[in-house]
NUMINU-571776 format. One record per residue (C-alpha): residue number from 0; x, y, z. Coordinates in steps of 0.1 Angstrom, whole numbers, always signed. Each point is the difference from the previous one (the first is absolute). Layout:
REM NUMINU-571776
ATOM | NUM | X | Y | Z
...
REM end
This chain:
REM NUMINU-571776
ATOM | 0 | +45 | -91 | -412
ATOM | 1 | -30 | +23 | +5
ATOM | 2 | -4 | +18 | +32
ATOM | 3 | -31 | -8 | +17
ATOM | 4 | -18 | +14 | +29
ATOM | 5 | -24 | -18 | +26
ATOM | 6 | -35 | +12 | -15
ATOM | 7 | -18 | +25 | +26
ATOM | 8 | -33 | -18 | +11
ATOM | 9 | -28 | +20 | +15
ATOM | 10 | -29 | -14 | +22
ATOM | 11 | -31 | +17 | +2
ATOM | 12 | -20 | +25 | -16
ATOM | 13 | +25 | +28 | -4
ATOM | 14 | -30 | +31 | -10
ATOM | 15 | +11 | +30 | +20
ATOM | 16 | -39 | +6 | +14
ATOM | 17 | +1 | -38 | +15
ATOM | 18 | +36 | +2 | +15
ATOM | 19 | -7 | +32 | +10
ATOM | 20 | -35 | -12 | +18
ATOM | 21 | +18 | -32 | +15
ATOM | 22 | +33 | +15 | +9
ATOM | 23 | -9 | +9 | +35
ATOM | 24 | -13 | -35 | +11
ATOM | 25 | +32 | -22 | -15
ATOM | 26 | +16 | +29 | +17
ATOM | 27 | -17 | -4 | +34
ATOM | 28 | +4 | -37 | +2
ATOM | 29 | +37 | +6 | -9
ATOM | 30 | +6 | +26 | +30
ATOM | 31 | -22 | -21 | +26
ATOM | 32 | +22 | -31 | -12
ATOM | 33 | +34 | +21 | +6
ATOM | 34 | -14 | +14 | +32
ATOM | 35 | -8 | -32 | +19
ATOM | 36 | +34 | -15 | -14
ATOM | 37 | +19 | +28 | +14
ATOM | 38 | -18 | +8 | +26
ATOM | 39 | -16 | -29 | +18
ATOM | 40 | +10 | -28 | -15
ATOM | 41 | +35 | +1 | +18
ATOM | 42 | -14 | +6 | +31
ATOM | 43 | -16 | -45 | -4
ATOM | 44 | +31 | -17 | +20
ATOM | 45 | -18 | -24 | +20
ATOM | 46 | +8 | -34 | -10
ATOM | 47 | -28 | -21 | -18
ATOM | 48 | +2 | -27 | -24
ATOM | 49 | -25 | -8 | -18
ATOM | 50 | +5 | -32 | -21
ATOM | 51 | +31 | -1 | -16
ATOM | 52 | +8 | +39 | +1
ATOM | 53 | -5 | +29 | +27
ATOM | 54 | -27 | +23 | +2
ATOM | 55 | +26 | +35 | -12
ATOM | 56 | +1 | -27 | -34
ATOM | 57 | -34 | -6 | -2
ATOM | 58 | -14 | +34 | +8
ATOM | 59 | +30 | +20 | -27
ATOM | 60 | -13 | -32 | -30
ATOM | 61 | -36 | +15 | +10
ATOM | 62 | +5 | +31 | +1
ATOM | 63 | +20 | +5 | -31
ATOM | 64 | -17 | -25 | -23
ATOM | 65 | -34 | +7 | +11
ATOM | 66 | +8 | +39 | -12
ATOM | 67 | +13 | -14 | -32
ATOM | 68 | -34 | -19 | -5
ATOM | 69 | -20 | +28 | +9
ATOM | 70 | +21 | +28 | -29
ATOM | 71 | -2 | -29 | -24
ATOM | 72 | -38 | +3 | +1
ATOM | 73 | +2 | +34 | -6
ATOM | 74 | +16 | -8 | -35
ATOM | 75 | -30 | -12 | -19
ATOM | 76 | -15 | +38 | +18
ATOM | 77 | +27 | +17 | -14
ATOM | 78 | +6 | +11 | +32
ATOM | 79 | +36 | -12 | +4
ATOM | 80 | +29 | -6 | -22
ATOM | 81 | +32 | -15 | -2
ATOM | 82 | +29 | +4 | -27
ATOM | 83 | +18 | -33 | +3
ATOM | 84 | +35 | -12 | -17
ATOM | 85 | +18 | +36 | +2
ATOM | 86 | +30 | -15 | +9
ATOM | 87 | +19 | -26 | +14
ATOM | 88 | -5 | +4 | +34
ATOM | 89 | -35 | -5 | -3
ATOM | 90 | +9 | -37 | -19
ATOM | 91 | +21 | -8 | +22
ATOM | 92 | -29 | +7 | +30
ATOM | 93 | -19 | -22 | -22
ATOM | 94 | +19 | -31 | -5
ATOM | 95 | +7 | -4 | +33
ATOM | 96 | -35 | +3 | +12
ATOM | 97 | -10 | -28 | -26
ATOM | 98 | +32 | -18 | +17
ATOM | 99 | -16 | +3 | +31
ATOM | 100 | -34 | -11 | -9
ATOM | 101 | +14 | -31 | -15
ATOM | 102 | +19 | -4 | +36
ATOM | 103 | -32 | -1 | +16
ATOM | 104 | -16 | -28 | -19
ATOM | 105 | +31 | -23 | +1
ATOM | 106 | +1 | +5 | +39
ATOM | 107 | -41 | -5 | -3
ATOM | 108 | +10 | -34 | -20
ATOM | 109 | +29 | -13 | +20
ATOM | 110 | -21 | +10 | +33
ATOM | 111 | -14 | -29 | +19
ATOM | 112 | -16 | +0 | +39
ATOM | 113 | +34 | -13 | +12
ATOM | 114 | +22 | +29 | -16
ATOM | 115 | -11 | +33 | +4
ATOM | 116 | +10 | +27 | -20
ATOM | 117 | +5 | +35 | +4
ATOM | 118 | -10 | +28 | -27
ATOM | 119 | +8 | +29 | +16
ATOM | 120 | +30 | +9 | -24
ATOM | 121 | -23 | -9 | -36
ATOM | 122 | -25 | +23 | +18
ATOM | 123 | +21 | +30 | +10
ATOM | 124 | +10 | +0 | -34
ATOM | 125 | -31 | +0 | -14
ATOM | 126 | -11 | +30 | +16
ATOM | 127 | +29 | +19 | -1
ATOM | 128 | -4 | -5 | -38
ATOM | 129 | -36 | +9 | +5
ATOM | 130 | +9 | +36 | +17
ATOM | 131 | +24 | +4 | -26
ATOM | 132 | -24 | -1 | -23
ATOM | 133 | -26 | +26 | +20
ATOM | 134 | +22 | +22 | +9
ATOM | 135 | +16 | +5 | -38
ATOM | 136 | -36 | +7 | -16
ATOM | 137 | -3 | +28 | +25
ATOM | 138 | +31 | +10 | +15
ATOM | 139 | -7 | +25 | +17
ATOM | 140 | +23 | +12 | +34
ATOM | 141 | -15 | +16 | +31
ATOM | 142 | +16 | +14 | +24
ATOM | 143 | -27 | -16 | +23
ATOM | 144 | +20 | -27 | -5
ATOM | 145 | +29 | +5 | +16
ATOM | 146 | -20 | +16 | +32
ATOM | 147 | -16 | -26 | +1
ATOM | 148 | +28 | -28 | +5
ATOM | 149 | +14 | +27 | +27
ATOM | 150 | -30 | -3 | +21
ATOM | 151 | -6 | -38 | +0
ATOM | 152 | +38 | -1 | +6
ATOM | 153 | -5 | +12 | +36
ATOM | 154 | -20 | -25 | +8
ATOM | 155 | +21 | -27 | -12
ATOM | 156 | +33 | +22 | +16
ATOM | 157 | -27 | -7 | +31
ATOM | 158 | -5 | -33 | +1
ATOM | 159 | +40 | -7 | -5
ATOM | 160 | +13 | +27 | +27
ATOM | 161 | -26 | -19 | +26
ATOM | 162 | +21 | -32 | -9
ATOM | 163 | +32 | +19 | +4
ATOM | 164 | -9 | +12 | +33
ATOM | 165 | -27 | -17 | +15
ATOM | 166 | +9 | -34 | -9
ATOM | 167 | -37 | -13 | -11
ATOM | 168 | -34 | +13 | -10
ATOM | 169 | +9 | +2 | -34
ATOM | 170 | +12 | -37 | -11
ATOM | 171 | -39 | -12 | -17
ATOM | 172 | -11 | +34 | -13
ATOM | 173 | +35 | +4 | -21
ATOM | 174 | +12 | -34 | -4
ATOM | 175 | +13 | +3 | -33
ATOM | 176 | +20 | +27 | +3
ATOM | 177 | +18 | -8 | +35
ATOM | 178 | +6 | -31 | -13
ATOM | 179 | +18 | +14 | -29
ATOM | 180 | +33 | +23 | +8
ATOM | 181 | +4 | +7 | -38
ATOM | 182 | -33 | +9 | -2
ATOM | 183 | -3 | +28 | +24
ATOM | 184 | +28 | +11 | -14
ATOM | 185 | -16 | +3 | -37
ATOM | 186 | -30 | +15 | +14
ATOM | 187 | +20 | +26 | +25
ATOM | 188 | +22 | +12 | -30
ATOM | 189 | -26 | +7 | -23
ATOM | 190 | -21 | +16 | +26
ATOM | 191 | +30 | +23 | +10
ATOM | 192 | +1 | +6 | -42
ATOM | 193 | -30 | +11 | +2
ATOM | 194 | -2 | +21 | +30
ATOM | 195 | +33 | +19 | -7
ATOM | 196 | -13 | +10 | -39
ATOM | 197 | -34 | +14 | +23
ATOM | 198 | +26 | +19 | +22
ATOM | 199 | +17 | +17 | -25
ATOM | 200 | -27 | +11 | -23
ATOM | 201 | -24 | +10 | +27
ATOM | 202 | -4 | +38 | +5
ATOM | 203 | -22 | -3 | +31
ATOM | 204 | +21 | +2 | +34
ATOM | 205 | -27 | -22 | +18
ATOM | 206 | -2 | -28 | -27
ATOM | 207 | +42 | +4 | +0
ATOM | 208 | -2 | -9 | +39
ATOM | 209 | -21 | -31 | -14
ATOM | 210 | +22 | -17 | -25
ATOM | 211 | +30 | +10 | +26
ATOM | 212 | -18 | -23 | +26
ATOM | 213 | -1 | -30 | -25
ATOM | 214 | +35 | +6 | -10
ATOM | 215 | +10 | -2 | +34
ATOM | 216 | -19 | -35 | +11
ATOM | 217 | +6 | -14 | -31
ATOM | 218 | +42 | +5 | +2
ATOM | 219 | -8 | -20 | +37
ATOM | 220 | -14 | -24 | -11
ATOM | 221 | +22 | -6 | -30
ATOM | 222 | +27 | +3 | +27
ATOM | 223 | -15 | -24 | +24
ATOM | 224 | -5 | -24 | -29
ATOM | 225 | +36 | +1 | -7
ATOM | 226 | +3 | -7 | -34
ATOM | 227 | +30 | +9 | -16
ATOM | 228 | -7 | -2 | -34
ATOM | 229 | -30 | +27 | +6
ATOM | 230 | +16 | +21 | +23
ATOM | 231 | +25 | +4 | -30
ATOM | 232 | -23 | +4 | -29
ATOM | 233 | -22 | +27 | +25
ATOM | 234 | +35 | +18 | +7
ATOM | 235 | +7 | -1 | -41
ATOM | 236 | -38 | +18 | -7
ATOM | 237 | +9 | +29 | +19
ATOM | 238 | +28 | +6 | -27
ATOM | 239 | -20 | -11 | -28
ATOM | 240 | -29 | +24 | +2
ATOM | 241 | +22 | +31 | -9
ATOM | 242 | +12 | -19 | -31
ATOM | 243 | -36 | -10 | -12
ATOM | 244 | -18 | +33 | +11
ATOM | 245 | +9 | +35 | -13
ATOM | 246 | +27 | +7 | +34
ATOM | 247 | -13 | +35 | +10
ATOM | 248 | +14 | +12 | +32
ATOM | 249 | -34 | -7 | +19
ATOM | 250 | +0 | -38 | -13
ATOM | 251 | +35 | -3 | +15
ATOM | 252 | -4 | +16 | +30
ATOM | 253 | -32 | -19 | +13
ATOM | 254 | +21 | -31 | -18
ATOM | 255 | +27 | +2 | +20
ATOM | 256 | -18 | +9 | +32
ATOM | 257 | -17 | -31 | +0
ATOM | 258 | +35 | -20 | -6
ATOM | 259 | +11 | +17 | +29
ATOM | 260 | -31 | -12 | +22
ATOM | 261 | +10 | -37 | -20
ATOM | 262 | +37 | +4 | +14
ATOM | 263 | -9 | +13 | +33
ATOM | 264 | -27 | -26 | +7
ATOM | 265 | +27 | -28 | -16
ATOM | 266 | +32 | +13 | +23
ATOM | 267 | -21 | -4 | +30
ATOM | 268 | -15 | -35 | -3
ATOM | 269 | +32 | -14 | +12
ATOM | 270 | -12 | +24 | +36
ATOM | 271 | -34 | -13 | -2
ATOM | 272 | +13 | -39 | -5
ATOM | 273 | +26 | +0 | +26
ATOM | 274 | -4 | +21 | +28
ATOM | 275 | -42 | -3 | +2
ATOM | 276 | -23 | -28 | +3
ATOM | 277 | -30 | +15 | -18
ATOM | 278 | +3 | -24 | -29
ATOM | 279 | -10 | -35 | +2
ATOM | 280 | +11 | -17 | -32
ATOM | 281 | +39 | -11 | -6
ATOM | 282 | +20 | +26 | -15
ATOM | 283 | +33 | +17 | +0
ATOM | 284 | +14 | +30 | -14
ATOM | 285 | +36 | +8 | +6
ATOM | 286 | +11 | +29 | +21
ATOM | 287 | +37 | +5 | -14
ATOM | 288 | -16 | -4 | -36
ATOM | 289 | -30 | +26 | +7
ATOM | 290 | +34 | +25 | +10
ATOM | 291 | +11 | -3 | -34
ATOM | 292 | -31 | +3 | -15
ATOM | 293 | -2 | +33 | +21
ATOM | 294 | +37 | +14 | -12
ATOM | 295 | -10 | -6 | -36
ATOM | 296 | -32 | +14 | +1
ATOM | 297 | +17 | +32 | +16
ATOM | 298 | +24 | +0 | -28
ATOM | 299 | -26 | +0 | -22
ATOM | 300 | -19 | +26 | +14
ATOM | 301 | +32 | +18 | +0
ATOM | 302 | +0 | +0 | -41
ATOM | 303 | -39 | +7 | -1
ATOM | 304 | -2 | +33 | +22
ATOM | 305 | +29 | +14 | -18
ATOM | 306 | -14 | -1 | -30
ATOM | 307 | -37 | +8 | +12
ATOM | 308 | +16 | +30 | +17
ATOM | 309 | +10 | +21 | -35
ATOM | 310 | -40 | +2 | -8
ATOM | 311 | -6 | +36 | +3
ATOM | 312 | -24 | +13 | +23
ATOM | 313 | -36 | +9 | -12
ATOM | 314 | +3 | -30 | -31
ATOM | 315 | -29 | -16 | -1
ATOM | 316 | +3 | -36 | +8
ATOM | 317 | -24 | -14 | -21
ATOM | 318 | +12 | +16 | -31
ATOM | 319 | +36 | -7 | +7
ATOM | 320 | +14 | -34 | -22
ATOM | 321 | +34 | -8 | +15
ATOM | 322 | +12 | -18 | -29
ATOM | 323 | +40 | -6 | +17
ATOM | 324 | -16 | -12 | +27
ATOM | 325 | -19 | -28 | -17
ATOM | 326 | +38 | -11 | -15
ATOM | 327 | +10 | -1 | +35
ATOM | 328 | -29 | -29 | +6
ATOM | 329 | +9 | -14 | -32
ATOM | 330 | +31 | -9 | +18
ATOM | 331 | -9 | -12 | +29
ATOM | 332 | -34 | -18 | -15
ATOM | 333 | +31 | -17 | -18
ATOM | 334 | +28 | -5 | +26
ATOM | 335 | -34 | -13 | +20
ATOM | 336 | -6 | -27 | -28
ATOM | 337 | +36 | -11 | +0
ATOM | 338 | +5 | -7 | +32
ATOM | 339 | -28 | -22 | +4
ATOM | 340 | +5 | -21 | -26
ATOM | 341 | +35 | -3 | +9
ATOM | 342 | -9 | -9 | +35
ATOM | 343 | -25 | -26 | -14
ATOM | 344 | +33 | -13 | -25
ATOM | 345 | +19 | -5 | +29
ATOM | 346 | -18 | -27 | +11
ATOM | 347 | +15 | -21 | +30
ATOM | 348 | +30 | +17 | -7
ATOM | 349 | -7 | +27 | +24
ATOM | 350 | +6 | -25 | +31
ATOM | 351 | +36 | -1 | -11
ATOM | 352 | +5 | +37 | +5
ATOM | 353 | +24 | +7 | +30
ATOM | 354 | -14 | +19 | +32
ATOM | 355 | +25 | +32 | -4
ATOM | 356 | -11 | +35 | +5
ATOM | 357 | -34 | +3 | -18
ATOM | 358 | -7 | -32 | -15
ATOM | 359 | -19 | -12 | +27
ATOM | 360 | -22 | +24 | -7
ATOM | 361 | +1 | -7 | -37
ATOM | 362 | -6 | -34 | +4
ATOM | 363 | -32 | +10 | +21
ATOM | 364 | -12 | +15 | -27
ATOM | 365 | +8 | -24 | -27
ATOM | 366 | -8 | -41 | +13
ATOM | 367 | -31 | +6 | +14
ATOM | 368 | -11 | +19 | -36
ATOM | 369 | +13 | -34 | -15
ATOM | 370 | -13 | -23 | +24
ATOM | 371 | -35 | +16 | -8
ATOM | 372 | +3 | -2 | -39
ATOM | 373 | +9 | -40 | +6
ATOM | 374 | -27 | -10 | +19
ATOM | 375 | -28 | +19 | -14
ATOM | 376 | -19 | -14 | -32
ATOM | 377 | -1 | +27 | -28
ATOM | 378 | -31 | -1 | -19
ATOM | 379 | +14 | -9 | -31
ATOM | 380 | +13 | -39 | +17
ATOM | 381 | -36 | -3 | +14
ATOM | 382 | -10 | +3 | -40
ATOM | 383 | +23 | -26 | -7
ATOM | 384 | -15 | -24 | +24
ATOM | 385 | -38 | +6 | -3
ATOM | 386 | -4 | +6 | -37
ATOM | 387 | +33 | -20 | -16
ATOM | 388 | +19 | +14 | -27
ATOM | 389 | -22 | +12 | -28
ATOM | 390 | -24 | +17 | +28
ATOM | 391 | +31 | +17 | +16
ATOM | 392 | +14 | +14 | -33
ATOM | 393 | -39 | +12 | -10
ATOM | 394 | +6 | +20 | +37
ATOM | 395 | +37 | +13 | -11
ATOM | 396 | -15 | +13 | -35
ATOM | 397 | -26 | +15 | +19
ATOM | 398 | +25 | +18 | +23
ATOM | 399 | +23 | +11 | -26
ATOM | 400 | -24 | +15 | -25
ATOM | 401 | -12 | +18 | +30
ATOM | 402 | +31 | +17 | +7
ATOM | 403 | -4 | +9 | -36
ATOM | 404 | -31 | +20 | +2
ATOM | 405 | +6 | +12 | +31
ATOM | 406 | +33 | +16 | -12
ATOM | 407 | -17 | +15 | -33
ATOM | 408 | -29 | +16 | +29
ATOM | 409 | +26 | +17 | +19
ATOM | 410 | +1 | +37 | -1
ATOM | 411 | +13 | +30 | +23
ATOM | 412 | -33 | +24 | -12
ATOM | 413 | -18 | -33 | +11
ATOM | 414 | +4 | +2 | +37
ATOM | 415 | -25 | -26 | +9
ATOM | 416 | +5 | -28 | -23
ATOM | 417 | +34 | +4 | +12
ATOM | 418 | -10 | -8 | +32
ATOM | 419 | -20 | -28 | -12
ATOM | 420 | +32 | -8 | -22
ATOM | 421 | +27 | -3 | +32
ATOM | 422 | -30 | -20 | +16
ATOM | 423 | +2 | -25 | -30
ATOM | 424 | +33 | +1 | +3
ATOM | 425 | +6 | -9 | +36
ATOM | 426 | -25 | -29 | +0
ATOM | 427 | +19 | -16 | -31
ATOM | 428 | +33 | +3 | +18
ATOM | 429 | -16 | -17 | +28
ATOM | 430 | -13 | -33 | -15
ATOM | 431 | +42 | -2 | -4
ATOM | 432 | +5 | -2 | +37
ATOM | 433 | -33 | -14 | +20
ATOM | 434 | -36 | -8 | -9
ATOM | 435 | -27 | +29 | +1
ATOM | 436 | -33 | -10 | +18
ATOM | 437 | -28 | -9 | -11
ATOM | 438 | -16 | +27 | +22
ATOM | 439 | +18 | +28 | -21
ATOM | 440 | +7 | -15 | -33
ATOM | 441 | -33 | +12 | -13
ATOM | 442 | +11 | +35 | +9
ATOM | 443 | +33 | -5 | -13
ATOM | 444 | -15 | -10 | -35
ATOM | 445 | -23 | +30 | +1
ATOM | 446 | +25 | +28 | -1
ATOM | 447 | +25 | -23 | -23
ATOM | 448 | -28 | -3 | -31
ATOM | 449 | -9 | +38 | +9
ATOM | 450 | +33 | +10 | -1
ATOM | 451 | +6 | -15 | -41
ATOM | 452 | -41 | +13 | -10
ATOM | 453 | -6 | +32 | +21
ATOM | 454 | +1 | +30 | -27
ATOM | 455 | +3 | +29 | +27
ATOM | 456 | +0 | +35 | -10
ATOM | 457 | +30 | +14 | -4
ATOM | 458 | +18 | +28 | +23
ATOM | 459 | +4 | +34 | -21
ATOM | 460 | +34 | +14 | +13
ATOM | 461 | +18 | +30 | -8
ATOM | 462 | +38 | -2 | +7
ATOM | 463 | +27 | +31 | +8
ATOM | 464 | +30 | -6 | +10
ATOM | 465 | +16 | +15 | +36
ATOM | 466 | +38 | +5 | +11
ATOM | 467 | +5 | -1 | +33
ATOM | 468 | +28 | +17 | +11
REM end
């Protein structure tokens, strides 16, 4: 049998002086698009419903198509373009958006004045598929971006600490999100993503002081939240980004200084919970537990300083690549991952563990984790029960050839599709464990289809190697 190839099919005039001439507006309606989704949109939690789906629904199916629309028009200008059928990620996008268009007009059909029924899942999907499509002919990364999420983040960090603390004033303007504990989680990880990557590339002290500050109320709020499963995953980034990013010594250090503001903050909820009355929402953080947490974080600090201590005085930082060091995250990145799977394996069998000398503590640590993963719904069984069985398999192709590009994008002299890679990453592991938002999904499917099509520049490094004594 012949080997065969999906044909490459171009729309639009493709003449250098006409792309050249329209480049800027497909461009500009590109950014404004990813600029509103990033940085506005999720800041739309009040709770309306208009018809048979909410108003984030109807204004993200606006939005997206209605910038699809306007680039098509373009075409005949030969003002835009679009290479379509590269690969199979792409065919994959497009069967199940023609899956979900034929959704839609069976529900239209079987709809009658008696039984109403929602769209909002056919809708998400179709533009989600729509963005995948805008942000692949021009996929272009700013770091705009990522500022951008930071600062609407503080007003969304806001709105939830006045719940936390005050009680009200914040129920009809976020809505959506305090409704949703899974939620704020998604949105609180990705904005603490974000925020650390600004930290540790930032040169300017002032800006530094910044990103520190949304660090700092976003680990509260992910701590007053209280979910688990993101308290873990956030824990797991910090030992990621040395493994994804070229680990010199300056990464590290402003890495690690942040993990210890993490642990610090996470040791002393148990103080906050139990001995003050400044929170008003029911939560409980366990004081033996956050002693253990303490002793191992000291051990580990232990391993960390005596290694950090045989860099030589005078080396500069940022040229230094601590390449033994990364192994050592290997490891614990690793020894991280085994653990918590083997927690979630465990099941119910946890309850059975005798209360000797430290398995209290242990199971502490391990039911409520598996408590969590049973009674949230992952993603992937909310695809099962809105779109059936051909739609849910469509979604699982969809994520698997995903991890497939993403994986081929991936690159140490590529530090920021790296980030955008780990971001991509840590949302797909998430639609295992809880559903994302609709408030940050958008976002979330930004930086995934940027992190498979954005063609950064690469680093130029020259390496040497050092023996410390």
């Amino acid at each position: 049998m012949k080997n065969f190839k999906w044909k490459k099919i171009n729309w639009g005039n493709n003449s250098p002086h006409k792309r050249k001439a329209g480049k800027n507006k497909a461009e500009l309606a590109i950014h404004i698009l990813l600029s509103f989704l990033i940085g506005v949109y999720p800041l739309i939690l009040f709770e309306i419903n208009i018809g048979s789906f909410r108003i984030q629904h109807l204004i993200l199916t606006l939005c997206t198509l209605g910038t699809l629309l306007y680039c098509f028009i373009l075409i005949r200008s030969g003002e835009w373009s679009f290479s379509f059928c590269r690969n199979r990620l792409e065919i994959a996008v497009l069967m199940l958006t023609i899956y979900a268009i034929f959704k839609i007009i069976y529900k239209i059909i079987i709809t009658n004045e008696k039984n109403l029924i929602s769209y909002e899942y056919e809708m998400a999907i179709l533009a989600l598929s729509a963005l995948y499509f805008l942000v692949l002919s021009k996929p272009v990364f700013e770091e705009v971006y990522f500022d951008l999420l930071c600062y609407s983040s503080l007003v969304v960090f806001a709105l939830l600490l006045m719940k936390y603390f005050c009680g009200d004033g914040a129920d009809d303007v976020a809505a959506i999100l305090i409704k949703d504990k899974s939620g704020i989680a998604s949105y609180t990880i990705l904005a603490c993503m974000t925020g650390l990557w600004q930290y540790l590339k930032c040169k300017d002290k002032l800006r530094s002081f910044f990103y520190m500050g949304v660090l700092v109320i976003g680990f509260l709020v992910l701590f007053v939240n209280q979910n688990r499963i993101s308290i873990w995953i956030m824990a797991m980034v910090f030992f990621v980004i040395p493994l994804v990013q070229r680990p010199t010594a300056e990464l590290v250090k402003k890495d690690m200084q942040m993990f210890f503001v993490f642990l610090f903050m996470l040791c002393n909820m148990s103080l906050l919970t139990n001995y003050t009355n400044l929170l008003l929402v029911d939560i409980h953080y366990d004081l033996e537990q956050s002693v253990y947490l303490e002793l191992l974080a000291a051990i580990g600090g232990i391993f960390f300083f005596k290694y950090w201590d045989r860099i030589p005085e005078g080396v500069d930082l940022k040229r230094l690549v601590m390449r033994k060091m990364r192994r050592g995250y290997q490891f614990v990145f690793r020894l991280a991952g085994i653990i918590f799977m083997g927690i979630i394996l465990g099941g119910n069998c946890w309850n059975s563990l005798p209360d000797g000398f430290g398995m209290a503590a242990v199971k502490g640590f391990a039911i409520p984790l598996v408590n969590e993963v049973y009674q949230e719904k992952s993603t992937f069984y909310l695809c099962f029960e809105q779109f059936g069985v051909v739609g849910s398999l469509l979604i699982l192709a969809v994520c698997v050839l995903l991890i497939t590009e993403v994986r081929k994008n991936a690159r140490l002299d590529k530090p920021a599709t790296n980030m955008l890679v780990l971001i991509a990453g840590v949302f797909l592991i998430q639609l295992l464990f809880f559903k994302v938002s609709i408030s940050i999904l958008p976002v979330y499917w930004i930086f995934a289809v940027l992190a498979i099509s954005y063609k950064e520049k690469k680093e130029k490094v020259f390496i040497s190697k050092i023996k410390f004594e």
